[in-house]
C-alpha positions in Angstrom: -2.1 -4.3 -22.5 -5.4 -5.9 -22.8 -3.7 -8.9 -24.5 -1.3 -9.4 -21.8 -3.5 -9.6 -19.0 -5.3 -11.9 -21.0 -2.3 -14.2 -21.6 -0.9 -13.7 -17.9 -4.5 -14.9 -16.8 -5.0 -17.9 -19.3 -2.3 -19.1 -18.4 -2.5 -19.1 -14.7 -5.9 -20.6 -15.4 -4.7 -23.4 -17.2 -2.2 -24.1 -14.7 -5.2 -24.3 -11.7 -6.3 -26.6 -14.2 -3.8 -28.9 -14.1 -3.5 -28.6 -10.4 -7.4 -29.9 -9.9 -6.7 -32.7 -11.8 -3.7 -33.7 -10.3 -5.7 -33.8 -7.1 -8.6 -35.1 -8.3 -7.0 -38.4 -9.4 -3.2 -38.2 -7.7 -4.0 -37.0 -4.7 -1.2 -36.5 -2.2 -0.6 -39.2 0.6 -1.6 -38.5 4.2 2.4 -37.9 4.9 3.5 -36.1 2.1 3.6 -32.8 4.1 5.5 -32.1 5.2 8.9 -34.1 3.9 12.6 -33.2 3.4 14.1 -35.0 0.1 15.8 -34.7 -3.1 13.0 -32.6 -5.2 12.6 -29.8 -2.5 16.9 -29.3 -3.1 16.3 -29.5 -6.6 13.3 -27.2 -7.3 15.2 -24.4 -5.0 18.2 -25.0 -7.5 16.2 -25.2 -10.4 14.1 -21.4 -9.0 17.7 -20.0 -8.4 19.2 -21.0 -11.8 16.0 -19.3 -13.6 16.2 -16.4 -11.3 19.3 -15.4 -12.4 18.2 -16.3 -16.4 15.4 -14.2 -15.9 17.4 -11.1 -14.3 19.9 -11.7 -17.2 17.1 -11.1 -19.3 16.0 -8.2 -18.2 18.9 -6.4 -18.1 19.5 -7.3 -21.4 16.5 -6.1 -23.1 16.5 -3.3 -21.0 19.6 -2.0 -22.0 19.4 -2.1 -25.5 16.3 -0.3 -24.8 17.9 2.7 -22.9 20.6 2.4 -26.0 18.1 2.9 -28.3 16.7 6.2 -26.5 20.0 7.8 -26.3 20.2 7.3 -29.9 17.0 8.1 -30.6 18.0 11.6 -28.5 21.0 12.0 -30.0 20.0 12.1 -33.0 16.9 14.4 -33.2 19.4 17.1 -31.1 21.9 17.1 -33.3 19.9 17.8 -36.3 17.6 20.4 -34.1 21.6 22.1 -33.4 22.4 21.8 -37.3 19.7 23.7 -38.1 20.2 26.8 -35.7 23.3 26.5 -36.6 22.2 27.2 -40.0 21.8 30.6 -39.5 25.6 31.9 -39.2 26.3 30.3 -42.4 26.0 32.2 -46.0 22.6 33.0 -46.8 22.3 30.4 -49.6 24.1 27.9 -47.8 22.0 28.3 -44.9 18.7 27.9 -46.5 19.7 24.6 -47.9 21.1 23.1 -45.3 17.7 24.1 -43.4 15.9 22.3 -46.0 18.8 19.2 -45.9 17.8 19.1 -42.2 14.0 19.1 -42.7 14.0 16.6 -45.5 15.7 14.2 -43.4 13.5 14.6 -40.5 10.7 14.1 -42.5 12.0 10.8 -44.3 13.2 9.6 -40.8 9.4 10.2 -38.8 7.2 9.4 -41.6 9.0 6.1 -43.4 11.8 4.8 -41.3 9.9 4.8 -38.2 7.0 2.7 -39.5 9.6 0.7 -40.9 11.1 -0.4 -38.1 8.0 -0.6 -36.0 7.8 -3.6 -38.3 11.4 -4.4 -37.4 13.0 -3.7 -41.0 15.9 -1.6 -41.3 15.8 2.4 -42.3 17.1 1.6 -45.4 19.1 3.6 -47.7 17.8 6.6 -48.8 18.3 8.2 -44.9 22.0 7.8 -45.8 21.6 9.8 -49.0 19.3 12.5 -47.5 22.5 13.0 -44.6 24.9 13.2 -47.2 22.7 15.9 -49.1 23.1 17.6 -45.3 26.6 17.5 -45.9 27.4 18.5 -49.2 24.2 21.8 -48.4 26.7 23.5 -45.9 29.8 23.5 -47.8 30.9 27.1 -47.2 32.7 29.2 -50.1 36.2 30.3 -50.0 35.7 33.3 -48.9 33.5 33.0 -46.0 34.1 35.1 -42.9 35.9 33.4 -39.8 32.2 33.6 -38.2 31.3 31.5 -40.8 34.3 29.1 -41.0 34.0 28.7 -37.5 29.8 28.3 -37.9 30.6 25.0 -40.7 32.9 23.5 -38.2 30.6 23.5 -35.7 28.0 21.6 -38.2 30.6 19.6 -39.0 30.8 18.0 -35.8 27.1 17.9 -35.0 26.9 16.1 -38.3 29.7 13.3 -37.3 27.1 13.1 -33.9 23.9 12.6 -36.1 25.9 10.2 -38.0 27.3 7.9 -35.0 23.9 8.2 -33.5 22.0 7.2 -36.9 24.5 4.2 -36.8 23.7 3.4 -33.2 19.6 3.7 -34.1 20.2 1.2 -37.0 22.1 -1.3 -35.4 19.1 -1.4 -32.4 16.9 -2.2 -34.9 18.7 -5.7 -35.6 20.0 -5.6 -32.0 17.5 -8.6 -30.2 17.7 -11.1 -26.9 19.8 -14.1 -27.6 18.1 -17.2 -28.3 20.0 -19.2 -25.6 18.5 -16.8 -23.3 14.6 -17.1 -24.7 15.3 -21.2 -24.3 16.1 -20.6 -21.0 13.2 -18.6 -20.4 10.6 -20.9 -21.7 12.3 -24.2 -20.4 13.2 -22.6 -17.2 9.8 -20.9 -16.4 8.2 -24.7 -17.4 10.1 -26.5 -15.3 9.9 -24.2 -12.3 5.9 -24.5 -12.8 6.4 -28.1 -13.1 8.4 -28.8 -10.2 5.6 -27.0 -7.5 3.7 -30.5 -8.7 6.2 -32.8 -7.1 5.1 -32.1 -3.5 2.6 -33.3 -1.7 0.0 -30.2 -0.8 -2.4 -31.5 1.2 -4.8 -28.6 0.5 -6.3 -28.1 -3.0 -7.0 -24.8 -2.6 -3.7 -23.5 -1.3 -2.0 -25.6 -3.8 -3.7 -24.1 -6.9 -3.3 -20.4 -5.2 0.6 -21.7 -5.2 0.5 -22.2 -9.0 -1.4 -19.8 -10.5 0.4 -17.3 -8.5 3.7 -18.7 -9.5 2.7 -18.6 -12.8 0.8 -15.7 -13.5 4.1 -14.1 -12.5 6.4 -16.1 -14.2 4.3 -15.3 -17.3 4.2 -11.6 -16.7 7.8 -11.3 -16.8 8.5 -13.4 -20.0 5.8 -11.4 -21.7 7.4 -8.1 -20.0 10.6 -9.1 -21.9 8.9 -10.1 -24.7 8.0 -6.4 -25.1 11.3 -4.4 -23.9 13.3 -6.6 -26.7 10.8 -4.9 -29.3 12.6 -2.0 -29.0 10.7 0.0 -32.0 7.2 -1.6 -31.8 5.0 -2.8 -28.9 3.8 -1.4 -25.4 7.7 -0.2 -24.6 8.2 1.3 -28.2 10.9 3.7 -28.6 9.1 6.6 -30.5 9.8 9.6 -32.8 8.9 12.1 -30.1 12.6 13.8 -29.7 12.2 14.6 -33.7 8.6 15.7 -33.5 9.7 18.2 -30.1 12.2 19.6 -32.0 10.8 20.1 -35.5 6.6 20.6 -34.8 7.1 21.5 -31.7 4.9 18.5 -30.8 
């Protein structure tokens, strides 16, 4: 957070910069305020037209966000069911399907989230833990209808932890387009650039203009910056769901 104020604040101050100079050796003439001509039309084209980048953006990034919660979510309940679930099948069945369920858990907290916090995939060996899962609740033949009915039930909250695994992975790879980042930096640049086409008699109000304009434009391209990180950063979608369910935590 630190970092970002920093940035945001650099930035702006860098812009002020560039607006004392600008005075300081191209001042404005006496009637360049106020005036009606091409570069006003354009710059309020050019502030629309990133406007609607920017909210693109956002929604973006913020979606796949909220995706990756929901699969997040999805998955630690489904695992927290299989394993009270565990309990109407056959003894031995049961107890290795509770063990299945905590193996997985623990492989998914302790390696696949630091994993992708560094944005690399779970891997494999998630996949082989799940179908241990499966293959621990396999019921014998003759297994009450309780029973029968108990496997069935696991059944379909393992399809759930499956799709929602599937979801969690691909949100991992899932990032903002790079069309959209071009029009972020380029827009946000040119936007800056066009409050130094008008003639603002007032150096003080005009470097207020800028730095404001800025600072703000800055905060929001660093605030998307962090939302597409979807596993890492100030926004980071955690392991919290799995710890609630399984410490307790």
């Amino acid at each position: 957070m630190i970092e970002t104020f920093a940035v945001v604040v650099g930035i702006a101050m860098v812009a002020a910069g560039v607006v004392m100079i600008r005075h300081h050796y191209w001042p404005p003439a006496p009637d360049a305020e106020p005036r009606e001509d091409v570069a006003e039309y354009i710059s309020m084209m050019v502030g629309v037209l990133y406007a609607l980048v920017l909210g693109l953006s956002m929604v973006s990034v913020w979606e796949t966000r909220s995706g990756a919660v929901g699969h997040v979510q999805a998955e630690a309940s489904a695992a927290h069911q299989i394993r009270l679930l565990s309990a109407g099948l056959p003894v031995l069945e049961g107890e290795r399907t509770r063990e299945a369920v905590d193996a997985y858990v623990h492989h998914v907290v302790s390696a696949e989230w630091p994993a992708m916090a560094q944005g690399q995939p779970p891997g494999r060996r998630g996949w082989e833990l799940l179908g241990d899962l499966r293959a621990a609740g396999q019921v014998p033949a003759n297994a009450t209808p309780v029973q029968q009915a108990t496997l069935q039930e696991t059944l379909a909250e393992l399809s759930a932890l499956d799709d929602a695994r599937r979801g969690r992975e691909a949100d991992v790879a899932d990032s903002l387009s790079p069309v959209l980042w071009f029009g972020l930096v380029v827009g946000g640049v040119l936007t800056v650039v066009f409050m130094f086409m008008f003639g603002v008699r007032r150096s003080f109000t005009h470097v207020v203009m800028v730095m404001g304009l800025t600072a703000l434009i800055t905060f929001t391209v660093l605030l998307v910056y962090e939302l597409n990180q979807t596993f890492t950063g100030l926004f980071a979608v955690g392991s919290a769901p799995f710890t609630r369910y399984f410490t307790g935590g």
